[in-house]
N, C-alpha and C positions, 0 to 999 in steps of 0.2 A: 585346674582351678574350680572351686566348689559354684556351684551356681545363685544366683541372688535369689534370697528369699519368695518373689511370687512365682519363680517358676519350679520349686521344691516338691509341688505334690499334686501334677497335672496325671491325670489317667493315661495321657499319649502325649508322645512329645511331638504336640503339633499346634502351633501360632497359626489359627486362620489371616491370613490377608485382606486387609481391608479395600472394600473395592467402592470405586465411586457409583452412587446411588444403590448398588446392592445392598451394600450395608446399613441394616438399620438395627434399632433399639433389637426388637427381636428377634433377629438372625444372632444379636451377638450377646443375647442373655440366654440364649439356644446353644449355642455353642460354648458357654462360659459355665450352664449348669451341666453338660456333657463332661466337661472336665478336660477342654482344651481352653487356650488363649483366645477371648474372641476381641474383633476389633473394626474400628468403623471412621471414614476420612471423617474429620471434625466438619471439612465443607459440604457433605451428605447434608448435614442441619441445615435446614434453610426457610428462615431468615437466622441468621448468627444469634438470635437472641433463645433457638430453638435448641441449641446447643445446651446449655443450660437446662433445660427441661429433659432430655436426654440423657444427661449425665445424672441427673437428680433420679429419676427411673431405672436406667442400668445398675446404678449404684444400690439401690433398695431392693433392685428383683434380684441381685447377686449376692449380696450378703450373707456371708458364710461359707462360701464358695469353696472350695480349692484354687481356681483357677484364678486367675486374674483377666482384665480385662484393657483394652487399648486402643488409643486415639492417635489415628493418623493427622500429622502438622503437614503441608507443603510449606516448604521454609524458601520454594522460590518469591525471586520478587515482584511476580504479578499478582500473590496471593494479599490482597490486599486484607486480608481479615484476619491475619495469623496473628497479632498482638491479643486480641481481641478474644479470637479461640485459646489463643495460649492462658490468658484470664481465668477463663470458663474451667479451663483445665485445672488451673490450680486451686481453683475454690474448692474443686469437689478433689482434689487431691489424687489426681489419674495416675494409678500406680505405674503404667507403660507407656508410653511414649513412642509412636513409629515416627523420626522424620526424613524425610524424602523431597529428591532433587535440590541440594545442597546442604552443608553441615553448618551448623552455627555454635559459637562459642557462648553466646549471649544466650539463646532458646536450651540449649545443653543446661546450662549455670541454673534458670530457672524452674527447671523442672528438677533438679538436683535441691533447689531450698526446698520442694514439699515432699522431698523424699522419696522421689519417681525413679524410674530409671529410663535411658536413651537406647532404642533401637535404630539404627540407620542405615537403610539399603545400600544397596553399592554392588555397580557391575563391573568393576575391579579392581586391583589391589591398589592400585594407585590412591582409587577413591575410597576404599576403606582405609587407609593409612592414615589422610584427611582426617576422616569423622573420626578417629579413636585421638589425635592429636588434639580435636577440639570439644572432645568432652564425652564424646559417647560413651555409652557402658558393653554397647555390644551391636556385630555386624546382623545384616542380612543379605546375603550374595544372592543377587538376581541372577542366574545363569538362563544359558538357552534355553527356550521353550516357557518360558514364566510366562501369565496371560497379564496383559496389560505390558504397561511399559519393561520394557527385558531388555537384558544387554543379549553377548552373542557367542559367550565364553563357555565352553565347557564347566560343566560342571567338579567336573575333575581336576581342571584345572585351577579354576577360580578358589574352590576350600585349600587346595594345594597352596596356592603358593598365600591366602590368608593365614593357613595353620604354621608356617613357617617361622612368624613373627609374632601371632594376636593366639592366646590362649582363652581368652572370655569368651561371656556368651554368642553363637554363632548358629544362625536359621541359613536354610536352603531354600530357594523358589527355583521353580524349573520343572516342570512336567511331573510333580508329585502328585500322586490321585490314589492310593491306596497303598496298602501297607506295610509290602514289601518295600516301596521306596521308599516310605517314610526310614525303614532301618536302613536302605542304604546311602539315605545322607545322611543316618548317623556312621555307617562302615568306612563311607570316606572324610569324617571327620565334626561334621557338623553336631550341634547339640539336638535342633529342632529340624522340624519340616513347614515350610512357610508356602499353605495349601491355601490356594482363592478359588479356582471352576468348580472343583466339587461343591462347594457351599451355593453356586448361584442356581442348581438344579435341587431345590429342599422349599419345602412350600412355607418355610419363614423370609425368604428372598424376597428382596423387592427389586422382582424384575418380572418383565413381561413372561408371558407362558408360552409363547414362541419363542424367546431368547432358553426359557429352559430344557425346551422340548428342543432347540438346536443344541445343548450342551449334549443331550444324550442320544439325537441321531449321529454328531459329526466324528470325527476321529481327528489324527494330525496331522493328516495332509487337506484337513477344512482350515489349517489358520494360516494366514498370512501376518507378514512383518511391513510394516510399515511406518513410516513416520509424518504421511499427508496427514492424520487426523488431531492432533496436537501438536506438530513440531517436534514430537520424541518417539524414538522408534519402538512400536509397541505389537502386539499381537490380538489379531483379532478374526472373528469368525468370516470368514468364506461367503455363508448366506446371508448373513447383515448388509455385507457390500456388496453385492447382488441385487438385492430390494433394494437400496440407495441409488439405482441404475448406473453403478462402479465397476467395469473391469478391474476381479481384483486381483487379474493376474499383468493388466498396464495401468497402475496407477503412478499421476506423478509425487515427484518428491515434496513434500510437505517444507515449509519456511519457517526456520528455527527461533527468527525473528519475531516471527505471530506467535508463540508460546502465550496462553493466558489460560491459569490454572484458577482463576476465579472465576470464570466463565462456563468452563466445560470442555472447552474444543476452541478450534477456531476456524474449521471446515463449513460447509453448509448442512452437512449430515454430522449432525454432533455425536463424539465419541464422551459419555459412553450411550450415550439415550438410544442413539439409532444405529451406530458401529459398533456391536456387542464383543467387548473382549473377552479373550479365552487362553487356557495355552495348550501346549501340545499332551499334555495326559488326559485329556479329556475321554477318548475310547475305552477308557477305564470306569466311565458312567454311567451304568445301564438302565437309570431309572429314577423318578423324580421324589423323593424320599425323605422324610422330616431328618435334622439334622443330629437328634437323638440314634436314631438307625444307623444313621451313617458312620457316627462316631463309632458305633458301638461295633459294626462291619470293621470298619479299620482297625480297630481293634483287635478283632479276630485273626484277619489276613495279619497284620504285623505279627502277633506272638506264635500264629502258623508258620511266618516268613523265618521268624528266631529258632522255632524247634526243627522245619528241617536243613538249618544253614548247619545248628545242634551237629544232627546226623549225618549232613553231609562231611564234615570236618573232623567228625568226632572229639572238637572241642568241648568242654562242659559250661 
């Protein structure tokens, strides 16, 4: 199946991930003039009225683009602001759409009247079968190793058994950090690579300069899984929960109950301010590096990945 017009003529097939509070105006007009998907949680704006201004910006400094650009909805029900952002969204008329931690038929329908499309996570097929019942245009399979919230599925397995049924658009999360993986979630089926660590070590981040300079000392035995710091089991850096004075190798179980996605957290050491998520390709970052460089590196490593898969196969 042919792919929907804004993703037709991206330089790399790669959807940056929108991460909370990383993501701002300029990491994702950085990433958008690169000539990948950039993308930013609508709840990053804050106060809600700041959304608005953000989208008025992205929209101006992207103009002409190739790329397209994308706003993450949490469509749970403690997001109290999601009518409100979803508003915002269609005035400036957001061509992509990521929503996350449930699917909605209603939020679907209206981003379909201004001509958008629906991107919907999901860590597994159960739960992608859902979102494309109620309107989506297209999956994102969270598998192992995704930083931030991740299910715990093989990779391999999760595009397996989506590709069985769902022939649309389809992104990969899961320990993607350069090039070669990028082609190998397209090898095993995927369209995209749905890439968030790399982007928080690039000096258009807005993140602290210890959280970047941990992206690029730690590897993947610095991230731990948990679900104490939201209620949802997510991955995050080793030395964050250390400086929080956390055993992060006995912490308890987190209350699924406390979920509040309008808040931040619901720990006392808030995820993501002071528990820095990450996921497991991270060893793959050797350096804190504008998001232009980095592009254009993945770039390299990928079509290096292509020509010697070329020779090793002696496919053409």
């Amino acid at each position: 199946m042919p792919l929907p017009v804004p993703f037709e003529n991206l330089r790399l097939p790669v959807i940056a991930a929108p991460m909370f509070i990383i993501s701002n105006p300029e990491l994702v007009i950085a990433q958008v003039r690169s000539g990948i998907v950039g993308s930013f949680p609508a709840l990053n704006a804050r106060p809600a009225s700041q959304l608005d201004e953000w989208l008025h910006r992205i929209c101006e400094e992207t103009a002409g683009c190739a790329a397209p650009f994308a706003v993450n909805l949490i469509v749970h029900r403690t997001n109290s602001r999601l009518e409100e952002d979803l508003a915002a969204c269609a005035k400036w008329k957001v061509p992509l759409v990521i929503t996350s931690l449930g699917a909605r038929e209603d939020v679907n329908a209206a981003v379909h009247d201004w001509g958008g499309k629906v991107l919907h996570d999901v860590i597994d097929n159960s739960f992608a079968r859902k979102a494309i019942e109620k309107g989506a245009d297209g999956l994102i399979a969270v598998a192992a190793g995704a930083g931030g919230h991740a299910g715990v599925q093989s990779p391999f397995a999760l595009v397996q058994e989506i590709r069985e049924w769902f022939s649309g658009p389809l992104a990969l999360s899961g320990a993607i950090a350069c090039g070669r993986s990028i082609l190998a979630a397209q090898a095993m089926g995927a369209d995209f690579a749905y890439m968030g660590s790399p982007w928080i070590a690039t000096p258009e981040a807005n993140a602290a300069e210890g959280y970047k300079q941990a992206i690029v000392e730690s590897h993947a035995s610095d991230i731990i899984y948990s679900n104490l710091f939201t209620g949802v089991h997510g991955n995050y850096l080793r030395p964050s929960i250390l400086a929080a004075g956390m055993d992060p190798d006995d912490l308890p179980d987190g209350d699924k109950s406390q979920m509040d996605f309008g808040s931040g957290g619901s720990s006392a050491a808030k995820a993501w301010k002071d528990i820095w998520g990450a996921g497991q390709g991270i060893g793959a970052i050797k350096a804190i590096e504008p998001v232009a460089d980095r592009v254009k590196a993945l770039l390299a490593q990928y079509q290096a990945a292509k020509a010697e898969l070329r020779s090793r196969t002696g496919m053409g």
